[in-house]
N, CA, C and O of each residue as an XYZ file, in Angstrom:
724
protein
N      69.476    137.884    132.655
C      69.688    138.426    131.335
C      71.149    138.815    131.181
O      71.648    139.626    131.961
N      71.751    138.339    130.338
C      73.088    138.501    129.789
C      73.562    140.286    129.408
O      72.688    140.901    128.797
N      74.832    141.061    129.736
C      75.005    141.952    129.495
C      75.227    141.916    127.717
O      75.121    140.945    126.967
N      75.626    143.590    127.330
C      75.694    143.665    125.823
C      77.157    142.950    125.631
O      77.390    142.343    124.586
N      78.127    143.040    126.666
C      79.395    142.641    126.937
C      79.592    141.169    126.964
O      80.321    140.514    126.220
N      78.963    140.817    127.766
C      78.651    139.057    127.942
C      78.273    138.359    126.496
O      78.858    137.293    126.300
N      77.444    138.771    125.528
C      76.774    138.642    124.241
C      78.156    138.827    123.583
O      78.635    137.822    123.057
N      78.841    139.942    123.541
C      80.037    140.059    122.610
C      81.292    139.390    123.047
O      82.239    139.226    122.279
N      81.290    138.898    124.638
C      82.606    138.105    124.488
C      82.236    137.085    124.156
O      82.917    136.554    123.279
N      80.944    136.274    124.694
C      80.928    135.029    124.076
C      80.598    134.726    122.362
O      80.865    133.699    121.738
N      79.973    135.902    121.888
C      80.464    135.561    119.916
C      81.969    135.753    119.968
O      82.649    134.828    119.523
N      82.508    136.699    120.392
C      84.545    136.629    119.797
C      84.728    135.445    120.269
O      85.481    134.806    119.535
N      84.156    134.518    121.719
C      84.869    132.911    121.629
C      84.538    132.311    120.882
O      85.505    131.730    120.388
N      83.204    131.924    120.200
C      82.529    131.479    119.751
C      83.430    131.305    117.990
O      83.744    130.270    117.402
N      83.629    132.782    117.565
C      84.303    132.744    116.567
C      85.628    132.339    116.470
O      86.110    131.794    115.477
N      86.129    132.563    117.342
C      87.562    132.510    117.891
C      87.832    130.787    117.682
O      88.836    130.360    117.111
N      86.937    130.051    118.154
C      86.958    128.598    118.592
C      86.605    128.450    116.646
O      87.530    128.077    115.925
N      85.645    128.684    116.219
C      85.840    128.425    114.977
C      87.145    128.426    114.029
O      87.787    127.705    113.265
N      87.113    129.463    114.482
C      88.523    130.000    113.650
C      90.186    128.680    113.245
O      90.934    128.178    112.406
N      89.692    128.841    115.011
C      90.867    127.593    115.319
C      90.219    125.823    114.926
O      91.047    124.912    114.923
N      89.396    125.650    114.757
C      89.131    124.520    114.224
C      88.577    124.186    112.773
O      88.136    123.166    112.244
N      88.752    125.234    112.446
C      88.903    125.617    110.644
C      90.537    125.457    110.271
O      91.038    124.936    109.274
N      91.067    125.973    111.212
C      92.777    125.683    111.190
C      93.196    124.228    110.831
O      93.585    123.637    109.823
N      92.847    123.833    112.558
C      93.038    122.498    112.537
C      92.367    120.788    111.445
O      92.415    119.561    111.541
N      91.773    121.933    110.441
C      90.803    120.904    110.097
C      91.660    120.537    108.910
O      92.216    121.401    108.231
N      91.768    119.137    108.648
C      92.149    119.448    107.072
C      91.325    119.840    105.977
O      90.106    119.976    106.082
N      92.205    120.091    104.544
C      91.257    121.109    103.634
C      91.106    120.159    102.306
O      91.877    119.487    101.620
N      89.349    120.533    102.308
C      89.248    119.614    101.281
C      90.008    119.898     99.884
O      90.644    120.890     99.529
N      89.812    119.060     99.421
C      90.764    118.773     97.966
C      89.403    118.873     96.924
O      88.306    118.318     96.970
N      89.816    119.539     96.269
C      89.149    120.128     94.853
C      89.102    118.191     94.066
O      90.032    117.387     94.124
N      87.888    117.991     93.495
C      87.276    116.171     93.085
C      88.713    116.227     91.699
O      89.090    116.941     90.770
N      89.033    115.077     92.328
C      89.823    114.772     91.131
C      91.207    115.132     91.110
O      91.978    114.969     90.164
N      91.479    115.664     92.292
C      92.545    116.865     92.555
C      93.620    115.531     93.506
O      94.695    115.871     93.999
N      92.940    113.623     93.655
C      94.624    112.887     94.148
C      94.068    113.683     96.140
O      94.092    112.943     97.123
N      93.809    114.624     96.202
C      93.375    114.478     97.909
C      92.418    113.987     98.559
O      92.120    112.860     98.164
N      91.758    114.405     99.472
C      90.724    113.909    100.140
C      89.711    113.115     99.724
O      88.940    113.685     98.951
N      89.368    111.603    100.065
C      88.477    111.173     99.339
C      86.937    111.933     99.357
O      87.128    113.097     99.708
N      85.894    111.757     99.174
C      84.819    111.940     99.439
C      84.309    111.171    100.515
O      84.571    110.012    100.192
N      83.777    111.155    101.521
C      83.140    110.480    102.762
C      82.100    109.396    101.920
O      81.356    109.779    101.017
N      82.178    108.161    102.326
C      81.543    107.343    102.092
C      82.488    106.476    100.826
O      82.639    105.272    100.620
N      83.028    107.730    100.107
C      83.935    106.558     98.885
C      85.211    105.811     98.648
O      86.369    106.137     98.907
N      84.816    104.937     98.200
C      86.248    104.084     98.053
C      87.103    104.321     97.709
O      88.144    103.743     98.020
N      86.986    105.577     96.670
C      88.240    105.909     95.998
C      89.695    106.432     96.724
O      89.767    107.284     97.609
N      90.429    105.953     96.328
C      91.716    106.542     97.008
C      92.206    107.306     97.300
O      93.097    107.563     96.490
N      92.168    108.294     98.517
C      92.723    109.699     97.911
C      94.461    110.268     98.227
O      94.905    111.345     98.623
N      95.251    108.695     97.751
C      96.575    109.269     97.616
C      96.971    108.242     96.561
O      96.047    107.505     96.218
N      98.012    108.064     96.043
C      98.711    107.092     95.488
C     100.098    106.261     96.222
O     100.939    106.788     96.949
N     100.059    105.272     95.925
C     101.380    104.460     96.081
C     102.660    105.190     96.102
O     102.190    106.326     96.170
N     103.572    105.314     96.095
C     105.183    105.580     96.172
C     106.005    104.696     96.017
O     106.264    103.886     96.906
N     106.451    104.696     95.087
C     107.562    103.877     95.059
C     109.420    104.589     95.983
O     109.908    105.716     96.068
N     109.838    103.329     96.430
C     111.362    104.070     97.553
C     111.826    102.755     97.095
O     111.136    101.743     97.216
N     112.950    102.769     96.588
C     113.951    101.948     96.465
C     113.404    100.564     95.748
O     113.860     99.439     95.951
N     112.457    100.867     94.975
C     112.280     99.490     94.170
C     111.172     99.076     95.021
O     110.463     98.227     94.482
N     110.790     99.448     96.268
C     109.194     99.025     96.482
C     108.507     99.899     96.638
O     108.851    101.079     96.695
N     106.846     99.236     96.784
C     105.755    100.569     96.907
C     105.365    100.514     98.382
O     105.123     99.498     99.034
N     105.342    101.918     98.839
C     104.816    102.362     99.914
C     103.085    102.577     99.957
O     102.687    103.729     99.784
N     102.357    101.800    100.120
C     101.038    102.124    100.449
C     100.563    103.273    100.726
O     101.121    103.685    101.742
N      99.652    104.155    100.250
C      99.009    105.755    101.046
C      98.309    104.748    102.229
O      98.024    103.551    102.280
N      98.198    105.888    103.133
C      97.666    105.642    104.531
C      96.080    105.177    104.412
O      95.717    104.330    105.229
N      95.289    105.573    103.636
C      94.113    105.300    103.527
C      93.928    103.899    102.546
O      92.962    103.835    101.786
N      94.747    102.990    102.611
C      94.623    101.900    101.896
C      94.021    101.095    102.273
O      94.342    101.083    103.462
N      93.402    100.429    102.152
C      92.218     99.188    102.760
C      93.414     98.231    102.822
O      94.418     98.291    102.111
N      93.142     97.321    103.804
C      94.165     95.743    104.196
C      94.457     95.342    103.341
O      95.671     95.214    103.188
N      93.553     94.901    102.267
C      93.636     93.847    101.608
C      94.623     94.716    100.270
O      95.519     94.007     99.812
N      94.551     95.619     99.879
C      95.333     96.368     99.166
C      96.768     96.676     99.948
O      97.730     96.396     99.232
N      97.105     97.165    101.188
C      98.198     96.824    101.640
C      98.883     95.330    101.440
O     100.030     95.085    101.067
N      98.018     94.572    101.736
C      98.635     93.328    101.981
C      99.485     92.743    100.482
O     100.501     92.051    100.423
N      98.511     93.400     99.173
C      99.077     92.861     97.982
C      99.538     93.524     97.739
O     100.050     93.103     96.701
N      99.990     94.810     97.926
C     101.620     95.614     97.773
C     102.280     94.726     98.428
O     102.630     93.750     97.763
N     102.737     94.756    100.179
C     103.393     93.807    100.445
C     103.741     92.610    100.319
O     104.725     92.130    100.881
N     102.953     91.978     99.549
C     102.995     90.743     98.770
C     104.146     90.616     97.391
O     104.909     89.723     97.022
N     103.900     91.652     97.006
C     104.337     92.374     95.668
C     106.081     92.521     95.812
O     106.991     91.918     95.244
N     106.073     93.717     96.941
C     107.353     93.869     97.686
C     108.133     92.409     97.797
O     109.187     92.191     97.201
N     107.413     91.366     98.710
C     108.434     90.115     98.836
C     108.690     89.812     97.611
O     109.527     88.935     97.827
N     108.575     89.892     95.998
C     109.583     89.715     94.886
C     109.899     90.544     93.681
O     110.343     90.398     92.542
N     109.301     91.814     94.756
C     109.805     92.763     93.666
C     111.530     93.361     93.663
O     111.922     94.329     93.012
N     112.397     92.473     94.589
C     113.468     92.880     94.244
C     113.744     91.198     94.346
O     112.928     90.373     94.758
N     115.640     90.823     93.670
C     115.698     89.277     93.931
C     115.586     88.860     92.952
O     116.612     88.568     92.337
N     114.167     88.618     92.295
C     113.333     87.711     91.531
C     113.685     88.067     90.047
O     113.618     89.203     89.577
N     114.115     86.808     89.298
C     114.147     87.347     87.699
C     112.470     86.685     87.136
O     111.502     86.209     87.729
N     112.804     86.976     85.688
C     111.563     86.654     84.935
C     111.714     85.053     84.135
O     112.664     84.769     83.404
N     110.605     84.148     84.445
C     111.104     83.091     83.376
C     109.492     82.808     83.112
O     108.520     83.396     83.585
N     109.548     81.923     82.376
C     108.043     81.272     81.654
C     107.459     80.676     82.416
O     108.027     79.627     82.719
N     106.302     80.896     83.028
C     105.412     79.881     84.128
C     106.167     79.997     85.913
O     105.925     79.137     86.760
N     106.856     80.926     86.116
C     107.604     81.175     87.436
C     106.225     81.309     88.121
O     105.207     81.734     87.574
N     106.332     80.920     89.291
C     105.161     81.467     90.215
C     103.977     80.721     90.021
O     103.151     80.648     90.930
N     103.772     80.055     88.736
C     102.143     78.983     88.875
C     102.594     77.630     89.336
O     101.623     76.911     89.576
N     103.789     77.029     89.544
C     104.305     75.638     90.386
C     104.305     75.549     91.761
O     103.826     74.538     92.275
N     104.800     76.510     92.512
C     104.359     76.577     93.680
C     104.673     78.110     94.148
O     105.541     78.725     93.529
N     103.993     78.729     95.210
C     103.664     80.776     95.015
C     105.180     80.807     95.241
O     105.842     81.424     94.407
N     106.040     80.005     96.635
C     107.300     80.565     96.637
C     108.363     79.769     95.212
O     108.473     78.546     95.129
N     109.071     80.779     94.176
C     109.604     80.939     92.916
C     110.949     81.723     92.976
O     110.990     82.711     93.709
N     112.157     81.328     92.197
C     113.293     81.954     92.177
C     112.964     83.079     91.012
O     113.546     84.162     90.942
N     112.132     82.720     90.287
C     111.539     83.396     89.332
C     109.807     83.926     88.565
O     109.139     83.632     89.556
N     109.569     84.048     88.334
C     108.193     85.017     88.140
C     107.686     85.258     86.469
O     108.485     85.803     85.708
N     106.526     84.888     86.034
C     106.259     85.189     84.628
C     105.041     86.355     85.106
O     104.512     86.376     86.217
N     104.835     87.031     84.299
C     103.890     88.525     84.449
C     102.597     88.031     85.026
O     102.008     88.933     85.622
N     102.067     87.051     85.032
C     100.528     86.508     85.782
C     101.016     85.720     87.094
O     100.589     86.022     88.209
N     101.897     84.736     86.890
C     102.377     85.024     88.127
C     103.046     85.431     89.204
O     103.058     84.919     90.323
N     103.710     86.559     88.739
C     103.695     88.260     89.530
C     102.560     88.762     89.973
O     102.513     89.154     91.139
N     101.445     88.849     89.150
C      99.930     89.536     89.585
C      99.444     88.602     90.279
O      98.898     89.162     91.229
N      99.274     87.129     90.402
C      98.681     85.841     90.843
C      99.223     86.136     92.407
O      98.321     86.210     93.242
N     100.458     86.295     92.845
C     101.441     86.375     94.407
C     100.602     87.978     94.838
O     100.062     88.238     95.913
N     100.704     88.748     93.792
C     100.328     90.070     94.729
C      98.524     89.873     94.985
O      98.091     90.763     95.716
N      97.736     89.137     94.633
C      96.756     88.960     94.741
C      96.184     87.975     95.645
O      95.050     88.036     96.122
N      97.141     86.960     95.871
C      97.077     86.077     97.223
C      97.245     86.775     98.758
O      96.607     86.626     99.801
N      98.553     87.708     98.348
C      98.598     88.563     99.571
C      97.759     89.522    100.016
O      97.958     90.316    100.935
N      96.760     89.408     99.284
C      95.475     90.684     99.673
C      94.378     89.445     99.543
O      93.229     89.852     99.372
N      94.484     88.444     99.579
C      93.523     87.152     99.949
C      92.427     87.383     98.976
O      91.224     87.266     99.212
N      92.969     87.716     97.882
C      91.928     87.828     96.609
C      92.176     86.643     95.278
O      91.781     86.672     94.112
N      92.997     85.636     96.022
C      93.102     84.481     94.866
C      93.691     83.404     95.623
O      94.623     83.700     96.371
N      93.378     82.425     95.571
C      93.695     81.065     95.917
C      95.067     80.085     95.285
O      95.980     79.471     95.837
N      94.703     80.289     93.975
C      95.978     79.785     93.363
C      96.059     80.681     92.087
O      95.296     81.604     91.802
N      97.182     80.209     91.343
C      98.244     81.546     90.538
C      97.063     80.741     89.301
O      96.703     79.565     89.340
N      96.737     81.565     88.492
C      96.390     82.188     87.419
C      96.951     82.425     86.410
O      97.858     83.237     86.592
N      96.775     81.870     84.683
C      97.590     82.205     84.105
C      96.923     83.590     83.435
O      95.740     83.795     83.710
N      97.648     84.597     82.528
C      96.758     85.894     81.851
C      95.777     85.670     81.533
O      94.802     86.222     82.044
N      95.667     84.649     80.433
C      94.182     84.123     80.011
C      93.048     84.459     80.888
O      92.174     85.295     80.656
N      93.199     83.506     82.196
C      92.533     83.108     83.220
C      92.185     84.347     83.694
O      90.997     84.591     83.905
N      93.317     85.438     83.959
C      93.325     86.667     85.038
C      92.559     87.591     84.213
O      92.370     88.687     84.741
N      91.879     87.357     82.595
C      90.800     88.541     82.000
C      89.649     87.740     82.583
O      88.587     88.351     82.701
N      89.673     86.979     82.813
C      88.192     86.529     83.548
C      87.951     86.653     85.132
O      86.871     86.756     85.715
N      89.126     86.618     85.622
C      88.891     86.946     87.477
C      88.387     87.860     87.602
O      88.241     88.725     86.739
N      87.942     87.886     88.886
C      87.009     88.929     89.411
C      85.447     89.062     88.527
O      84.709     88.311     87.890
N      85.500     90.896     89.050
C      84.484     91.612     87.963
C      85.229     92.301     87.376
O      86.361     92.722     87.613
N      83.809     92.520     85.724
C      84.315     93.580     84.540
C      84.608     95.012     85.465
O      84.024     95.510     86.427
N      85.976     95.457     84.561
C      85.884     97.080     84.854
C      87.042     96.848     86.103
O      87.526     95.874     86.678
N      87.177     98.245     86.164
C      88.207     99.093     86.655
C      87.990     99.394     87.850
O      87.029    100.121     88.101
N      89.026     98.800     89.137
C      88.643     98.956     90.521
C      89.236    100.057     90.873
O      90.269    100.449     90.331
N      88.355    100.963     92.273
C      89.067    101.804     93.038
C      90.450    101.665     93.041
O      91.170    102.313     92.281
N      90.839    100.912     93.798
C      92.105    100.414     94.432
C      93.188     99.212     93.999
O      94.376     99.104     94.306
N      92.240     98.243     93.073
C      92.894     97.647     92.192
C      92.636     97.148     90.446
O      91.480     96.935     90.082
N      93.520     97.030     89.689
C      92.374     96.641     87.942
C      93.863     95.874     87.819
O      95.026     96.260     87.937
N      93.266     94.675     87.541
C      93.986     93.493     86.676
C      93.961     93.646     84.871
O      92.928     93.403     84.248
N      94.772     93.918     84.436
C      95.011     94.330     82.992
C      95.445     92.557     82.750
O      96.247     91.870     83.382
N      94.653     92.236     81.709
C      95.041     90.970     81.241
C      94.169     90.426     79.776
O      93.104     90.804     79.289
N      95.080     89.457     79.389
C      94.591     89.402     77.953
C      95.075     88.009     78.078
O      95.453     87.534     79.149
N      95.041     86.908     76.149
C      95.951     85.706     76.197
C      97.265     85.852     76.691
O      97.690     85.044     77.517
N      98.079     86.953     76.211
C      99.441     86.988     76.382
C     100.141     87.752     77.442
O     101.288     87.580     77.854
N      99.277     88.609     77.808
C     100.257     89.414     79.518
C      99.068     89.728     80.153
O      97.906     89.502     79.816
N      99.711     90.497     81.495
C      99.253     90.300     82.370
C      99.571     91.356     83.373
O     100.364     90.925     84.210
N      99.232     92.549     83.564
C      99.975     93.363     85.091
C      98.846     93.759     85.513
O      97.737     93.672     84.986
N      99.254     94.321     86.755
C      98.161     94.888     87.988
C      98.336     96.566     88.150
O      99.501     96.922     87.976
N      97.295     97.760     88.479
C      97.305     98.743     88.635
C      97.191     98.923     90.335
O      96.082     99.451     90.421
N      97.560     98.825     91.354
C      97.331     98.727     92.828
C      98.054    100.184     93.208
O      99.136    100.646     92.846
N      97.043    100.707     94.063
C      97.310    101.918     94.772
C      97.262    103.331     93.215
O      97.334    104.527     93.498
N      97.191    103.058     92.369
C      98.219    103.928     91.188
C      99.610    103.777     90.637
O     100.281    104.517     89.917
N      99.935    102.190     91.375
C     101.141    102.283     90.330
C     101.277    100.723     89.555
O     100.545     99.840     90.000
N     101.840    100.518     88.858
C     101.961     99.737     88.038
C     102.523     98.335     88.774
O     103.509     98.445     89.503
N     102.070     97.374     88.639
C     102.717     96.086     88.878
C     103.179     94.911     87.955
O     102.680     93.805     88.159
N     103.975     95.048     87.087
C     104.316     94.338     86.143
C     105.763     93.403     85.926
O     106.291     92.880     86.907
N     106.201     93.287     84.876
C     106.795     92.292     84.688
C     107.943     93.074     83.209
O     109.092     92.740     82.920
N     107.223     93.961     82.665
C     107.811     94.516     81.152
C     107.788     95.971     81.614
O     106.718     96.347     82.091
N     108.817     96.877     81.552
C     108.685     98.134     81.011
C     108.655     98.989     82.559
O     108.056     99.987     82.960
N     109.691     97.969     83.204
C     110.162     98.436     85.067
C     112.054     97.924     84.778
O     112.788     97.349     83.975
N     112.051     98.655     86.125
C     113.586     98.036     85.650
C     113.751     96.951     86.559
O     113.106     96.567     87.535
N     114.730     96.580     86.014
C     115.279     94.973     86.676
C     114.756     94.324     85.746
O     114.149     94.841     84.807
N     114.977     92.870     85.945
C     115.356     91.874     85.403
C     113.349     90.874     85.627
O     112.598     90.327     84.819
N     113.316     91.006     86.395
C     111.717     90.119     87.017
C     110.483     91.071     87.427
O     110.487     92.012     86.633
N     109.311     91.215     88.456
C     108.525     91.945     88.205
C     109.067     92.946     88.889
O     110.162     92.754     89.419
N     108.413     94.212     89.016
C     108.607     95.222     89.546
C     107.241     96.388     89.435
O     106.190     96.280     88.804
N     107.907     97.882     90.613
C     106.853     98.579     90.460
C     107.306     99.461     89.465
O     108.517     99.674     89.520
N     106.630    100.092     88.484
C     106.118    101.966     87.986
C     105.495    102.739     88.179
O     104.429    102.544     88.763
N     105.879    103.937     87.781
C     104.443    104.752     88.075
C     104.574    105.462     86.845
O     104.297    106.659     86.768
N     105.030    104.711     85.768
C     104.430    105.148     84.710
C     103.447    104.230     83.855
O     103.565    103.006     83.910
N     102.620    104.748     83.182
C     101.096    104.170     82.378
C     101.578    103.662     81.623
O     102.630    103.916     81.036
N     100.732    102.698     81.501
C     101.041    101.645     79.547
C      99.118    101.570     79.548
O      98.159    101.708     80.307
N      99.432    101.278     78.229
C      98.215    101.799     77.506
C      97.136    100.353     77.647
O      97.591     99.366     77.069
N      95.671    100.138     78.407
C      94.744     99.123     78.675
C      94.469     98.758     77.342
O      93.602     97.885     77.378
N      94.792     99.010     76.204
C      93.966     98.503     74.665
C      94.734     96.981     74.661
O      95.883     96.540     74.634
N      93.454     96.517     74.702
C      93.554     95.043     74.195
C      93.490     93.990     75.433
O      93.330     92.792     75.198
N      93.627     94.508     76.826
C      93.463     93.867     77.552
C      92.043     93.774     78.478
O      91.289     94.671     78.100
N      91.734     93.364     79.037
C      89.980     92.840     79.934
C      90.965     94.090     81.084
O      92.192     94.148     81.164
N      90.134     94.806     81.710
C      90.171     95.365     82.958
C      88.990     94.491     83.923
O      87.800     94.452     83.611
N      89.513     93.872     85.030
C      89.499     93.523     86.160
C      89.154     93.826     87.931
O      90.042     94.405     88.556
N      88.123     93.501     88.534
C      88.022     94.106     89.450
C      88.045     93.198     90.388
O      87.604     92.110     90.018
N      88.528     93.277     91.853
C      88.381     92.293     93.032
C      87.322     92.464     93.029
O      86.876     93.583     92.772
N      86.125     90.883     93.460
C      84.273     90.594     93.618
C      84.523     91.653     94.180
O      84.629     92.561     93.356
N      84.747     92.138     95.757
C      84.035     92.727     96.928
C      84.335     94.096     96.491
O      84.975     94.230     95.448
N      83.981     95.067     97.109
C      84.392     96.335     97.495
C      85.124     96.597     98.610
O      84.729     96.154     99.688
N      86.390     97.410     98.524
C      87.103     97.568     99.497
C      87.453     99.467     99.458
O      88.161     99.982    100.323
């Protein structure tokens, strides 16, 4: 039988050890609050960064979403804008807004060949992905990946580039990669 002493040092370790792994734990993030995802969900729980004209992936990015940032990155600096750039063959001195989204979508092995806008409101599925939404209509065309913008209009430079500021989905099909990632 345990003393009254023995009983009380081992609750102060007991708590003690809590204490410290309440420390060490990270802290959940209030829903909606950009932190911690929820266990089990896809949703993202950081955003993209843009550094020097490219986007930095959050750590919790699925491959295939890394891969089409980095995809993105190989012409988001360099590259100007011309009519049909990028649907003749993926490597282009130049880039039209679908095929800007068409290259970052090969590099996450979510498209085979470049796509014109038209085409890119029908890829995939309807609706708005975790991690990626293809904004597309007859006439343009950009990608939402990680939270930031992948476009062609309304970034600076001359050809596509990243933002992380919003333009408005009216009028265009939102887009989802088939799978879940």
């Amino acid at each position: 039988m345990r003393t009254r002493i023995q009983r009380r040092t081992g609750l102060t370790l007991a708590l003690a050890a809590g204490a410290v792994a309440a420390l060490l734990a990270p802290a959940a993030a209030p829903a909606g609050s950009g932190g911690t995802a929820t266990p089990g969900s896809n949703a993202p729980s950081g955003k993209a960064k843009i550094q020097n004209g490219l986007a930095i992936p959050p750590s919790d990015a699925p491959s295939r979403v890394v891969n089409a940032i980095e995809a993105a990155n190989e012409i988001a600096k360099g590259t100007d804008y011309c009519l049909g750039g990028g649907h003749g063959k993926w490597k282009s001195k130049c880039y039209d807004c679908s095929g800007a989204v068409s290259y970052a979508l090969r590099g996450g092995r979510m498209l085979d060949s470049p796509l014109p806008s038209g085409s890119l409101a029908k890829w995939g599925k309807k609706g708005k992905g975790d991690w990626l939404t293809v904004y597309a209509n007859g006439g343009h065309a950009y990608a939402v990946i990680a939270g930031l913008r992948w476009d062609t209009s309304m970034t600076t430079g001359k050809g596509p580039g990243w933002s992380d500021e919003k333009r408005s989905g009216g009028g265009f099909k939102k887009r989802r990669f088939n799978k879940s990632f």
